[in-house]
N, C-alpha and C positions, 0 to 999 in steps of 0.2 A: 192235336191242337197246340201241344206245349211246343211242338219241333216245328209250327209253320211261325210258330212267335219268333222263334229263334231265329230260323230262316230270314225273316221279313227285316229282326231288327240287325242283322248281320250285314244281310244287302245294304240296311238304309246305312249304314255306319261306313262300309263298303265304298260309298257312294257322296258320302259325306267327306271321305279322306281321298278322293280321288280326284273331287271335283272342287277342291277349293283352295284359293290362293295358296302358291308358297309351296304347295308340296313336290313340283315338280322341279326346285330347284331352281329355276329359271329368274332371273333377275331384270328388274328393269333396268333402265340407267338413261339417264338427261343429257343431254349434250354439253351440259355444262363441265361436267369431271367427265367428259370425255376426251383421251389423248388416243388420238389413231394410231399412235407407234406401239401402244399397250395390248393392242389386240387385232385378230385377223377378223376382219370385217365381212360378212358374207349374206349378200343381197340373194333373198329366198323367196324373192317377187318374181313374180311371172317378165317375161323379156321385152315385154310391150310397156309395163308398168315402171318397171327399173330404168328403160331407155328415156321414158317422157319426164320424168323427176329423179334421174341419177343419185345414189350416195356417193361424195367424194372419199375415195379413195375404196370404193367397194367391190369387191367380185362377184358377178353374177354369177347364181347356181341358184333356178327354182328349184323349189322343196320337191319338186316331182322326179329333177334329175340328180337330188343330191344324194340317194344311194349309190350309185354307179359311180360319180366322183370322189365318194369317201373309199371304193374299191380303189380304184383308177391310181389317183394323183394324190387328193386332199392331205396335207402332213402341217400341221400348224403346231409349233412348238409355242405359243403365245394362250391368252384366252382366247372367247371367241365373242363374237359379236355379232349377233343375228338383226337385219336388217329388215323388218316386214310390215306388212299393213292388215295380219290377221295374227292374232294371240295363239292361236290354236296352228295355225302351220309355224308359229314359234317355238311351240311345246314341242310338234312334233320331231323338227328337225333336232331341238335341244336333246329327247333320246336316243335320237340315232349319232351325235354328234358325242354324246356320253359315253356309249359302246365302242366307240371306236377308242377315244383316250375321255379320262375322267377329269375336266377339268373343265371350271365353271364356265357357264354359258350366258349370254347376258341378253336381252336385245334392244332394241329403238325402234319406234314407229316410224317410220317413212310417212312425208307431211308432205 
């Protein structure tokens, strides 16, 4: 009985640190202290959604294809700037984008 308490309150805690703001490093940022020359901007919207509402000055690479181009090509000596219209394919990309070089990742909502 004593070890399923433990269990339960280790998950919730678990769970509580995994799933709330701030832990995953991940930054917002406004367009307003936004300078594009400070960071490599990377559109992680789908090809249909990037082409209809463009970010200026942004390279398309959805989240689906951005393992293969962090293999491939991708070499950003700058931060990064993630481009999206879902929080959760920002997280995402933010830890594969961490693994590769450890430097902060930020992103913007696409309007």
């Amino acid at each position: 009985m004593v070890y399923g308490a433990l269990l339960a309150a280790f998950l919730i805690m678990l769970y509580a640190v995994t799933h709330t703001r701030g832990w995953n490093r991940l930054k917002t940022i406004n367009e307003q202290e936004l300078s594009k020359n400070d960071y490599c901007v990377i559109d992680i919207r789908d090809y249909i959604s990037a082409h209809r509402s463009p970010y200026p000055g942004a390279e398309n690479i959805p989240l689906s294809y951005l393992p293969r181009e962090l293999k491939e090509r991708f070499d950003c000596p700058k931060e990064i700037l993630l481009v999206t219209d879902d929080e959760r394919g920002a997280v995402k990309a933010a830890r594969m984008l961490r693994k590769r070089n450890n430097k902060d990742v930020y992103y913007v909502k696409a309007s």
